[in-house]
C-alpha positions as CSV (number, residue, x, y, z in Angstrom):
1,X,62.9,102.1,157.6
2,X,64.6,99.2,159.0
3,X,67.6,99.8,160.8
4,X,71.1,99.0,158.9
5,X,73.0,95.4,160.1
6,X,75.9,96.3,162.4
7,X,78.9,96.6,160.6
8,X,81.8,93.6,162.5
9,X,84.8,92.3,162.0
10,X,84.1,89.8,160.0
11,X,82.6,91.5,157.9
12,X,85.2,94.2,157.7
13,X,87.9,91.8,157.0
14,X,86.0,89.5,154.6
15,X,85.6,93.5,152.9
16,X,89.1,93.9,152.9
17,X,90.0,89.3,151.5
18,X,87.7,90.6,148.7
19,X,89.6,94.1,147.8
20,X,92.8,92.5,148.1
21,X,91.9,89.5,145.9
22,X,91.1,92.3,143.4
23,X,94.0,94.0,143.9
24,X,96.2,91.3,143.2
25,X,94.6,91.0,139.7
26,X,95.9,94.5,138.9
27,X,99.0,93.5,137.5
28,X,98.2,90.5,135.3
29,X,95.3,93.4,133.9
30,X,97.7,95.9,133.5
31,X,100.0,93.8,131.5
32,X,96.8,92.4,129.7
33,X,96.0,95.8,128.2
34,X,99.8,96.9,127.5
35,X,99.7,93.9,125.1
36,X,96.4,94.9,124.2
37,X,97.7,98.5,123.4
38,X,100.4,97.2,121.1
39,X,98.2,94.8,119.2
40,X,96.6,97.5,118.2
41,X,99.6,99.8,117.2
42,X,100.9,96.6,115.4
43,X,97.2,96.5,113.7
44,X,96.9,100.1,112.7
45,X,100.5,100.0,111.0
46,X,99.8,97.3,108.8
47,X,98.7,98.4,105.1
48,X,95.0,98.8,104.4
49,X,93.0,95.5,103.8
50,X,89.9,97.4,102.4
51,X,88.3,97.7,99.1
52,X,90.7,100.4,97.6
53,X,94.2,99.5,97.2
54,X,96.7,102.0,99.3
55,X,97.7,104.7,97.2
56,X,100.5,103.9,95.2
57,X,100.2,100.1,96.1
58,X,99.6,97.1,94.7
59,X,96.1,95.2,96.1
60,X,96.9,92.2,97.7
61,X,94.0,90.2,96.5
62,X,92.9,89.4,92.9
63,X,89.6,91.1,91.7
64,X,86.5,90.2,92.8
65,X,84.7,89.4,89.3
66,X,86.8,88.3,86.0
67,X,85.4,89.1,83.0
68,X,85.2,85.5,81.1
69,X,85.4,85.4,77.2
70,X,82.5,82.8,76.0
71,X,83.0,81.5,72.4
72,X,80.3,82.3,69.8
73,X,78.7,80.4,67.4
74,X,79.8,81.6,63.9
75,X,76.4,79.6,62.3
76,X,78.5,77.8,59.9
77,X,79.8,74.9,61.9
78,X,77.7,72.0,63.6
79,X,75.7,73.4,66.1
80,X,75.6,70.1,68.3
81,X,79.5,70.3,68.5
82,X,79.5,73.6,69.7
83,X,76.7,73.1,72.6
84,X,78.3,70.5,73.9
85,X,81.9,71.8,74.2
């Protein structure tokens, strides 16, 4: 085993720069995640954006498909005029 590197001051106090530094970030992190914490609270309050509508309201978006009513060819008319509308 080789033996450990003596422990100085310099060391010690470039330890303790480096654990202040970090320190001094605590409270811009704390205030970080209080904002983070009512994003969230805002986020879970809002109505439901999924597939179902919330009950009782109304969905916010239109349906996904429409159904589309094609014309049909009765057979009596001009069948060139009809493909081409």
């Amino acid at each position: 085993m080789s033996n450990p590197k003596p422990v100085t001051l310099e060391s010690l106090a470039t330890a303790l720069n480096t654990i202040n530094d970090k320190l001094a970030c605590l409270p811009v992190m704390e205030q970080n995640l209080a904002q983070q914490q009512q994003a969230i609270t805002r986020l879970e309050q809002q109505p439901s954006r999924g597939r179902n509508p919330p009950p009782g309201g109304i969905e916010d978006r239109p349906p996904r498909y429409h159904k589309l009513d094609f014309p049909k060819f009765d057979g009596k008319s001009d069948p060139m005029l009809f493909l081409n509308k």
